[in-house]
LUMGULUM-309972 format. One line per 10 residues: number of its first residue (from 1); their letters; for each residue x, y, z of N, C-alpha, C. Coordinates in steps of 0.02 Angstrom, whole numbers, plus 32768, in hexadecimal, padded with zeros to 4 digits. Layout:
<nodes>
NUM	a	X,Y,Z,X,Y,Z,X,Y,Z | ...
</nodes>
This chain:
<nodes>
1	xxxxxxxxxx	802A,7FC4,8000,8000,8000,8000,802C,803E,8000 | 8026,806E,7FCA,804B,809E,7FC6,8037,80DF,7FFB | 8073,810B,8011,804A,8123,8041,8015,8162,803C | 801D,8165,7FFC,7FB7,8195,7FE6,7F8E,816C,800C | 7F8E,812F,7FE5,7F4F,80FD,7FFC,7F4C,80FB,803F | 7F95,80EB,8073,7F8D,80F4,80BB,7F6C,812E,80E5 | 7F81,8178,80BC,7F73,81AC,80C6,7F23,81A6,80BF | 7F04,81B1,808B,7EB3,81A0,808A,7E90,8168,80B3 | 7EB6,812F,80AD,7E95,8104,80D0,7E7A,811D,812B | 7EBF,813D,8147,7EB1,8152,8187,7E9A,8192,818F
11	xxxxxxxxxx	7E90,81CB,8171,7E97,81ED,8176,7E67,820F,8148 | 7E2F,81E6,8124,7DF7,81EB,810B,7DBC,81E5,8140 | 7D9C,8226,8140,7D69,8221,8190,7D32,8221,817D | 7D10,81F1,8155,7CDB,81EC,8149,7CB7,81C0,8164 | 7CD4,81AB,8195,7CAB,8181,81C5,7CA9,81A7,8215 | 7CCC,81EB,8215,7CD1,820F,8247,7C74,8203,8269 | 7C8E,81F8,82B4,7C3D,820C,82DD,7C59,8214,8327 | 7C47,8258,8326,7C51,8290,8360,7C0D,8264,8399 | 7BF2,8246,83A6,7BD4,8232,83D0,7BEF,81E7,83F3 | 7C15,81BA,83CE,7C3F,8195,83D9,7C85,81A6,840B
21	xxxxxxxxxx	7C9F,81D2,83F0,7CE6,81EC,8408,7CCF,8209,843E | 7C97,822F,843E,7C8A,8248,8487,7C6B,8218,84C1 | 7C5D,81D8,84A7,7C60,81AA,84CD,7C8F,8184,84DC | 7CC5,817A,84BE,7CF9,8153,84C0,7D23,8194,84E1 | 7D1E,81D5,84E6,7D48,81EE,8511,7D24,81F9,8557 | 7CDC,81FE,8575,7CD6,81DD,859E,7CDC,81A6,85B9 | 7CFF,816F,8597,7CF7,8135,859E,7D4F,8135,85CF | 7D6A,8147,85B1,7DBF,8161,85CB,7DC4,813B,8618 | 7DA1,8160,863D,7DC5,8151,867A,7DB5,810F,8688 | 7D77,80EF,8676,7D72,80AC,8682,7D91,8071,865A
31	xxxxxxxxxx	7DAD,8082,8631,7DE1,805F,85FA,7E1A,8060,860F | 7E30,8097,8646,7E56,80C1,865C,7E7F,8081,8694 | 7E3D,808D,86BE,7E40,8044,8701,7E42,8011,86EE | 7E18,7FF0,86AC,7E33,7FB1,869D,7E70,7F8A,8684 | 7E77,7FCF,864B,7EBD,7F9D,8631,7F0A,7FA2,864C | 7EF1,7FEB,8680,7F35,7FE7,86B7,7F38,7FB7,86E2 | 7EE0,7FAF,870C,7EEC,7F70,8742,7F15,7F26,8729 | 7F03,7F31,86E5,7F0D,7EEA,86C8,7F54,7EDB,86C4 | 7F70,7F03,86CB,7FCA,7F1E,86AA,7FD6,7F25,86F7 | 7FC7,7F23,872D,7FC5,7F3B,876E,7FFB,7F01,8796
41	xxxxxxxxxx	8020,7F16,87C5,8056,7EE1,87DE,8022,7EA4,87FE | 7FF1,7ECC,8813,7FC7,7E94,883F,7FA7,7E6E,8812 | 7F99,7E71,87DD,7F69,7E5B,87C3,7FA8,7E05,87A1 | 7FE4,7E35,8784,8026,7DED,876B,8022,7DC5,879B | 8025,7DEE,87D7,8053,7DBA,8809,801A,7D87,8833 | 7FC2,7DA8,8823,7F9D,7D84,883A,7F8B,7D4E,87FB | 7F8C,7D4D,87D0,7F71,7D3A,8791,7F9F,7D29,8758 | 7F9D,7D5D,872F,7FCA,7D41,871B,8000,7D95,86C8 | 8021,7D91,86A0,803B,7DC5,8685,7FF6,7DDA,865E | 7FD9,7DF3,865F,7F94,7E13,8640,7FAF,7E6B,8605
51	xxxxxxxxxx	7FF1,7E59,85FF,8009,7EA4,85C3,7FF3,7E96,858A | 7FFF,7E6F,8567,7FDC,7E5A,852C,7F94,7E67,8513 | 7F62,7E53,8559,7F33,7E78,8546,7F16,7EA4,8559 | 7F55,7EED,856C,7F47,7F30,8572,7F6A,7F46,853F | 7F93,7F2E,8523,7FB0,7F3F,84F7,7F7A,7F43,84AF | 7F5A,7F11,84A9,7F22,7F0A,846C,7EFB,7F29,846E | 7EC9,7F2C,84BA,7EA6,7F5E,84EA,7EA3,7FB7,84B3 | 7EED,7FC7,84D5,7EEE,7FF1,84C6,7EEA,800E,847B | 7F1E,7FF0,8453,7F0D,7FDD,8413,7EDA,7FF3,83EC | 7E98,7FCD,83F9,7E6B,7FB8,83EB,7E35,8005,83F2
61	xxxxxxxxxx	7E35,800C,8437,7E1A,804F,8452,7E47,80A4,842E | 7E67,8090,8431,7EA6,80D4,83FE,7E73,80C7,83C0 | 7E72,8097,83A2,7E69,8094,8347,7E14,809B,834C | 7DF2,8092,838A,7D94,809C,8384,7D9D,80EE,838C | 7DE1,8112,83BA,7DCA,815D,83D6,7DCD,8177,837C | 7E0A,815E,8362,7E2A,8173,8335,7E06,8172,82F2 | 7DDF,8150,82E2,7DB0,814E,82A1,7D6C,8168,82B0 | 7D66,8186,82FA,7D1F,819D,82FD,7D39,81E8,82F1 | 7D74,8203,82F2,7D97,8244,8305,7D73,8259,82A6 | 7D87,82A5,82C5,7D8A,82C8,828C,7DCB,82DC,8275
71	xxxxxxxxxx	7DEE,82DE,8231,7E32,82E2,8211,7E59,8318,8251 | 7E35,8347,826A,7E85,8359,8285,7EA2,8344,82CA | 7E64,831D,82FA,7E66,82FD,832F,7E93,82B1,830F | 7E8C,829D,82E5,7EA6,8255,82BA,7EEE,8279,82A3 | 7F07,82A5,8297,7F3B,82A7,8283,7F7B,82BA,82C7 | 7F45,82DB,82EF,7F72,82DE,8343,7F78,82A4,8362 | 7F4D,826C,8370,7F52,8239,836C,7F85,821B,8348 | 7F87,8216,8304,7FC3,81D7,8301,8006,81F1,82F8 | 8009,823A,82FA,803D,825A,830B,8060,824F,835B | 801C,825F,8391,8048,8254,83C4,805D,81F9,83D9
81	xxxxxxxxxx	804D,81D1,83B7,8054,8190,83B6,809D,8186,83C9 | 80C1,81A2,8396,810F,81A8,8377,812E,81D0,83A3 | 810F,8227,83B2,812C,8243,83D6,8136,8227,8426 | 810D,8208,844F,8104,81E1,8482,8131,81C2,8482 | 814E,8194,845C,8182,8157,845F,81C1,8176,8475 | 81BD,81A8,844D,8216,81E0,844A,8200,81DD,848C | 81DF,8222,84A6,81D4,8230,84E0,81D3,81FA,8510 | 81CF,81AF,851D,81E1,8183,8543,821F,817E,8539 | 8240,8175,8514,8274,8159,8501,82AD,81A1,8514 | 8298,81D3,8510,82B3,8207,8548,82BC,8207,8583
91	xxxxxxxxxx	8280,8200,85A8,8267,821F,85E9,825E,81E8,8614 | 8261,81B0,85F9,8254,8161,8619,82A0,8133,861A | 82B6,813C,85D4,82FC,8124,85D0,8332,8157,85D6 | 8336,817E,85BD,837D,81AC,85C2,8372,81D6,85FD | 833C,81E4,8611,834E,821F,8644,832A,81FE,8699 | 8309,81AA,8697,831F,8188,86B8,82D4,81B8,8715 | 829C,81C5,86E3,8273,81F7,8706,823E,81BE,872E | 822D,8182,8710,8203,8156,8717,8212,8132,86FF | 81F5,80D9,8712,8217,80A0,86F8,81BA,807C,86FB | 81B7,8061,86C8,8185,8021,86CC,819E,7FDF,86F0
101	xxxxxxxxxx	815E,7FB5,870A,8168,7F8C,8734,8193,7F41,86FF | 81A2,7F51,86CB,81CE,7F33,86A8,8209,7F59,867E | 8237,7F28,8662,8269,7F6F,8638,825F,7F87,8610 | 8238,7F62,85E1,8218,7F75,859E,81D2,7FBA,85A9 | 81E7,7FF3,8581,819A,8005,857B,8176,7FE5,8566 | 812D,7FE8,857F,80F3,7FC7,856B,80E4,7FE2,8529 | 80BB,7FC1,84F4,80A5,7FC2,84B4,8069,7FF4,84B6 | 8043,8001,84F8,8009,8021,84FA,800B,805E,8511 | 8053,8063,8519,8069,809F,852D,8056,80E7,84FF | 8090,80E2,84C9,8072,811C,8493,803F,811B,847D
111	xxxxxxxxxx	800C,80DF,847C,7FAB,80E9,8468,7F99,8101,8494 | 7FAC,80F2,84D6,7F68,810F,8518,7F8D,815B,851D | 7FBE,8178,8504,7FDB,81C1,8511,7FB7,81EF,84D6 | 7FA7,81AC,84A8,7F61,81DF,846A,7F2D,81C9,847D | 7F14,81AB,84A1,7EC4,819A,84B2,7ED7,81DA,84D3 | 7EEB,81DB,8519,7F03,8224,855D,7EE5,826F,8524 | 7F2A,8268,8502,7F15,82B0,84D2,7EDC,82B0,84B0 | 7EB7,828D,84A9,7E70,8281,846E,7E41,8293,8494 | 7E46,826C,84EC,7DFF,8278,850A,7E07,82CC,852C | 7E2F,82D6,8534,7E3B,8314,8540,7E24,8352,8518
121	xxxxxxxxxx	7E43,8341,84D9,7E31,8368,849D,7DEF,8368,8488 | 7DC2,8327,8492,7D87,8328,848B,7D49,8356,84C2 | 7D70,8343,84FB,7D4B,8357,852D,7D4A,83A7,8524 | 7D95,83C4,8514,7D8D,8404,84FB,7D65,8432,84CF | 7D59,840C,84A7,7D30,8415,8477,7CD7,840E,845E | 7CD5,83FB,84A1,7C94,83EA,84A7,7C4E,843F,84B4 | 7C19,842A,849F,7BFF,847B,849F,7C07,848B,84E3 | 7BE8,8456,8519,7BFD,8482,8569,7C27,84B3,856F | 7C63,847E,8552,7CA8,8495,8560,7CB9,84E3,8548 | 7C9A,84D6,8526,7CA1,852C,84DE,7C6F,8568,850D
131	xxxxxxxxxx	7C49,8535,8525,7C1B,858B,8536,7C35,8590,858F | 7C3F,8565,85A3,7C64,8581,85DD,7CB1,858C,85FB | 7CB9,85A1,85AE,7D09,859D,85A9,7D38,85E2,85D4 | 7D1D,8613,85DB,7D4E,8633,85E7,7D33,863B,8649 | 7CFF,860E,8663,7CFC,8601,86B1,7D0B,85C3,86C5 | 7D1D,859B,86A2,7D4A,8560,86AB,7D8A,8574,8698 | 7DA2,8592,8675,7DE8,85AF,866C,7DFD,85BB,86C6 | 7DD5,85E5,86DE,7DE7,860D,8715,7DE1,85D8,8748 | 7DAE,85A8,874C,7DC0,8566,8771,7DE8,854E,8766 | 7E0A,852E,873A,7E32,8506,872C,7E87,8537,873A
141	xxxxxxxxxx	7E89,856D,872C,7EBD,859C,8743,7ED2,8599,878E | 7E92,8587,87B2,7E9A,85BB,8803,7EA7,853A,881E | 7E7E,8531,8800,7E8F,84DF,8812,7ECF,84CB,87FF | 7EF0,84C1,87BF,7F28,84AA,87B5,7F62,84CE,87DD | 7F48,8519,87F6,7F7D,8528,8831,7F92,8528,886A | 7F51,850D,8872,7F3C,84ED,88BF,7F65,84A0,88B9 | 7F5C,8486,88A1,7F60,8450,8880,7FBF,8432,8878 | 7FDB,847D,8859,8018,8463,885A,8042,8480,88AB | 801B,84B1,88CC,8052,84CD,88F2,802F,84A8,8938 | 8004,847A,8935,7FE8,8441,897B,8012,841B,8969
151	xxxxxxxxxx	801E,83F9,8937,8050,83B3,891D,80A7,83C1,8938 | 80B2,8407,8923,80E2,841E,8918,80F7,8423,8953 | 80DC,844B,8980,80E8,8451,89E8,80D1,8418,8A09 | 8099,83FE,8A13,8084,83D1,8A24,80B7,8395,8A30 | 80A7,8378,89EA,80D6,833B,89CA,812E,832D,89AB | 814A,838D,89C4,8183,839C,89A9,819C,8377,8976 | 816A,8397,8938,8171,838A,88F0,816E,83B1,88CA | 81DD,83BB,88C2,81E3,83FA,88A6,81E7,83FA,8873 | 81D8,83BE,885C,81D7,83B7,87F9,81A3,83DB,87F9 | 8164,83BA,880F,812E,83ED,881B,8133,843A,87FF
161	xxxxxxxxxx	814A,8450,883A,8149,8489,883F,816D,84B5,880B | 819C,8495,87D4,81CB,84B1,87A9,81AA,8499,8772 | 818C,8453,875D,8155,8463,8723,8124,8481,8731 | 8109,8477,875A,80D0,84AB,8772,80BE,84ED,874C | 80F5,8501,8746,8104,8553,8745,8122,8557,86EB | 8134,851E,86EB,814D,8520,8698,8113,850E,8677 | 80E6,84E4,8697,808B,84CC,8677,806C,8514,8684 | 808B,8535,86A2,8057,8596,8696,806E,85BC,8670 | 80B4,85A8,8660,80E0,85D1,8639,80AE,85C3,85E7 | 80BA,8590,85EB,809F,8584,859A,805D,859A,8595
171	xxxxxxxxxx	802E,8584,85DD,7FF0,8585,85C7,7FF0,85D2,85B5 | 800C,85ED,85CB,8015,863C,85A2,8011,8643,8568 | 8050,861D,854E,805C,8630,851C,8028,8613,84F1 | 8002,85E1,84F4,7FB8,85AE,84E1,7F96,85E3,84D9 | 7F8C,8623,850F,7F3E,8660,850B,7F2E,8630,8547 | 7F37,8609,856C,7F19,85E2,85B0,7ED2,85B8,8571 | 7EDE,858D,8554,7EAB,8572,8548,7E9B,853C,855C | 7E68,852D,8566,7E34,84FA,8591,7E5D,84B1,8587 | 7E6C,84AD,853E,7E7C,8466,851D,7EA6,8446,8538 | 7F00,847C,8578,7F28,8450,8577,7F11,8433,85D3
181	xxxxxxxxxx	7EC7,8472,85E2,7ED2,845E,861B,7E8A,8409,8627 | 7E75,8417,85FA,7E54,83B4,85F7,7E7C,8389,85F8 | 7EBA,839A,85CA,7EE8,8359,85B0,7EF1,8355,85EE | 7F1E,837C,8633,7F3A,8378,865A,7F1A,8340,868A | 7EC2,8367,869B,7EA1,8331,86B1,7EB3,82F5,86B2 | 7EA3,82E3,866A,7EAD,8299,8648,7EEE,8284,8652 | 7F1F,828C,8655,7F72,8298,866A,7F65,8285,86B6 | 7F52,82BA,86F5,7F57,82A0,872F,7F2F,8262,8724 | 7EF0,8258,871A,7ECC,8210,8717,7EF7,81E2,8716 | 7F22,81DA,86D8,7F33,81A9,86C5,7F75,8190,8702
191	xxxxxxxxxx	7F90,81BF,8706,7FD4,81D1,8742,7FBB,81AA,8784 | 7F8C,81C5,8789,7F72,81A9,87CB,7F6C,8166,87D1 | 7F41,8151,879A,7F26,80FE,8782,7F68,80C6,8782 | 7F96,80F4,874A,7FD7,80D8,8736,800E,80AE,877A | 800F,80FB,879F,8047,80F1,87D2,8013,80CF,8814 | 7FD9,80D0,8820,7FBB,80BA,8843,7FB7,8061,883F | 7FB1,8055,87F1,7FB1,7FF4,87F6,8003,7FE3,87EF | 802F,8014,87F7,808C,8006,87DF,8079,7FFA,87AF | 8070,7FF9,8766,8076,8013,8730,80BD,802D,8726 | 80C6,8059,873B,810A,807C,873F,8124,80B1,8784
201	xxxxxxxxxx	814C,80D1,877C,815F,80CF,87B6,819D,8120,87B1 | 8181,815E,87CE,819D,8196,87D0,81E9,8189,8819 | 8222,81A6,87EB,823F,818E,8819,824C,81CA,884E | 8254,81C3,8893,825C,81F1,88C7,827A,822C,88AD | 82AA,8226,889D,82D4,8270,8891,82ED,8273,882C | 82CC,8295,8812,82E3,82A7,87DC,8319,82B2,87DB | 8350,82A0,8799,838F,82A9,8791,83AE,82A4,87D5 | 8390,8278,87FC,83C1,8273,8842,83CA,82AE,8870 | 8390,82E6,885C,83A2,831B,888A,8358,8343,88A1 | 8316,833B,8856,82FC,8351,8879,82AD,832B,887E
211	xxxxxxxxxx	82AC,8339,88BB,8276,8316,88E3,8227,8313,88B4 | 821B,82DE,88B5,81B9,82D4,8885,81AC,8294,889E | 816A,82A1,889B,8135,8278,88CF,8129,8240,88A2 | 80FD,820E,889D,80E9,81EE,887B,809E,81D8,885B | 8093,8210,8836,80B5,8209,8807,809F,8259,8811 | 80C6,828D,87F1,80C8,82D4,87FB,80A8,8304,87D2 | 8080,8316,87F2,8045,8341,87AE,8059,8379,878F | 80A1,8386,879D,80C6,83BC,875D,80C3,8391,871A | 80AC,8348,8710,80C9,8313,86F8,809F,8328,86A5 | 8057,836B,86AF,802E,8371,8682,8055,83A8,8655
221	xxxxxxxxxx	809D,83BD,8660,80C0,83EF,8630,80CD,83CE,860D | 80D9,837C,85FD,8105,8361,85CC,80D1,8366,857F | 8099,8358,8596,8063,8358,8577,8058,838E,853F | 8050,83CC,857E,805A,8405,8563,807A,8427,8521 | 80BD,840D,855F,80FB,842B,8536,8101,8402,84FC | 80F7,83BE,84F0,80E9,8382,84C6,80B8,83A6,847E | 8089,83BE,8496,8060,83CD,8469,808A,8416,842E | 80A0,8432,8450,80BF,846F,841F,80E4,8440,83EB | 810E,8423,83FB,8123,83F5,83D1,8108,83C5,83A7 | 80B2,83AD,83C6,8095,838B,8393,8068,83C1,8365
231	xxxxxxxxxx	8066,8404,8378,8051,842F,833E,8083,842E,82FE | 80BF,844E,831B,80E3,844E,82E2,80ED,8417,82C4 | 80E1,83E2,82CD,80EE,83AE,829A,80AE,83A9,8272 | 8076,83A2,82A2,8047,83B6,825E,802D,83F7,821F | 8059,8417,8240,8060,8456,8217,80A6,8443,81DF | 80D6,8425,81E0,80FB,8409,81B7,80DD,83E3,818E | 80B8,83B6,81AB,8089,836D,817E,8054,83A8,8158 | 8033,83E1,8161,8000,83FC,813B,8024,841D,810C | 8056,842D,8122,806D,8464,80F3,808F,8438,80B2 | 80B8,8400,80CF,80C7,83D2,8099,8097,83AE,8068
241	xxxxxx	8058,83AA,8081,801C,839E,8043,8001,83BF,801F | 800A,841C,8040,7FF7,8446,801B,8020,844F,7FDE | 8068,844A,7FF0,8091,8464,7FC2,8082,8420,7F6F | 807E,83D8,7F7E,8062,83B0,7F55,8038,83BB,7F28 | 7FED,83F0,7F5B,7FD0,83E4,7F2A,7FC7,8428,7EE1 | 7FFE,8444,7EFC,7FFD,8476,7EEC,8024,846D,7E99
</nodes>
């Protein structure tokens, strides 16, 4: 299959349905608990290695969010697929921030980091969301700061407290929009779920010096900061089809 045909094949949304995806991104957190419990230390050591089928799990649920999406939710999607992996393969292997309860990253890793961004993005986008956007802005402003500087004193989690402040930096530079603060949601959710069944595992002191909890809710900048980077690539990928068809 040449990759036009790949290109259309995925990326043809004529089967797009916005009432689907908004169920399958409510569906998130309970997909959320299952296919982590399943991947869960208790669950191996009671039972038996159950990754395989979170791994498909997930899979499976990525490619239902992903064909109900509309082209530009589908193209952030299988963009951050790829970008996710790097970003493990950074922040997991080279810089040694968190370890999974095995050595290998998990396979469901970079799908459930685009399901995360999808239900987020969806939830953003939703009409609620639009018409009570700029008094949930101001909630979500005065909470996520509550939020990082209780974690931060409290739980002396100074990663915390230093993404914290770099997740406001940007949201600046964003205009503070609603979108990166859902993902985040969906980000702590998963954090919580993750490090809660050992899934994986934030280690005490970053770079050996500075102190984060487990798992540390500065942890929603990567995301963030993740996403500027998955703009510009799809702004490379548009601009490279424009110039084609030109």
């Amino acid at each position: 299959m040449k990759y036009s045909q790949v290109e259309h094949y995925f990326f043809n949304t004529t089967n797009c349905n916005p009432k689907t995806q908004l169920s399958l991104a409510f569906g998130f957190p309970l997909f959320t608990i299952f296919a982590l419990g399943i991947d869960s230390v208790f669950f191996t050591q009671t039972y038996f290695d159950a990754r395989v089928i979170t791994n498909i799990a997930a899979i499976v649920y990525f490619f239902f969010l992903f064909f109900s999406a509309d082209l530009s939710l589908r193209k952030l999607m299988f963009v951050m697929v790829f970008l996710s992996y790097i970003g493990e393969l950074i922040f997991c292997k080279l810089l040694g921030m968190y370890a999974y309860r095995t050595e290998l990253i998990p396979l469901y890793v970079p799908f459930g980091h685009a399901i995360v961004y999808a239900s987020g993005f969806i939830f953003a986008h939703t009409k609620w969301a639009i018409q009570k956007e700029a008094s949930l802005g101001k909630f979500f402003a005065v909470s996520f700061t509550l939020l990082f500087l209780s974690v931060g004193i409290i739980l002396k989690d100074y990663l915390t407290l230093i993404f914290g402040v770099l997740f406001f930096v940007l949201m600046r530079r964003k205009r503070w929009q609603n979108l990166y603060y859902f993902i985040a949601l969906c980000v702590i959710f998963i954090e919580l779920v993750g490090t809660y069944f050992q899934c994986w595992t934030w280690v005490p002191k970053t770079f050996g010096v500075i102190p984060a909890a487990n798992p540390p809710m500065g942890a929603v900048f990567f995301y963030a900061g993740g996403d500027v980077l998955l703009v510009k690539i799809i702004s490379v990928w548009e601009n490279s089809r424009l110039k084609k068809t030109l």
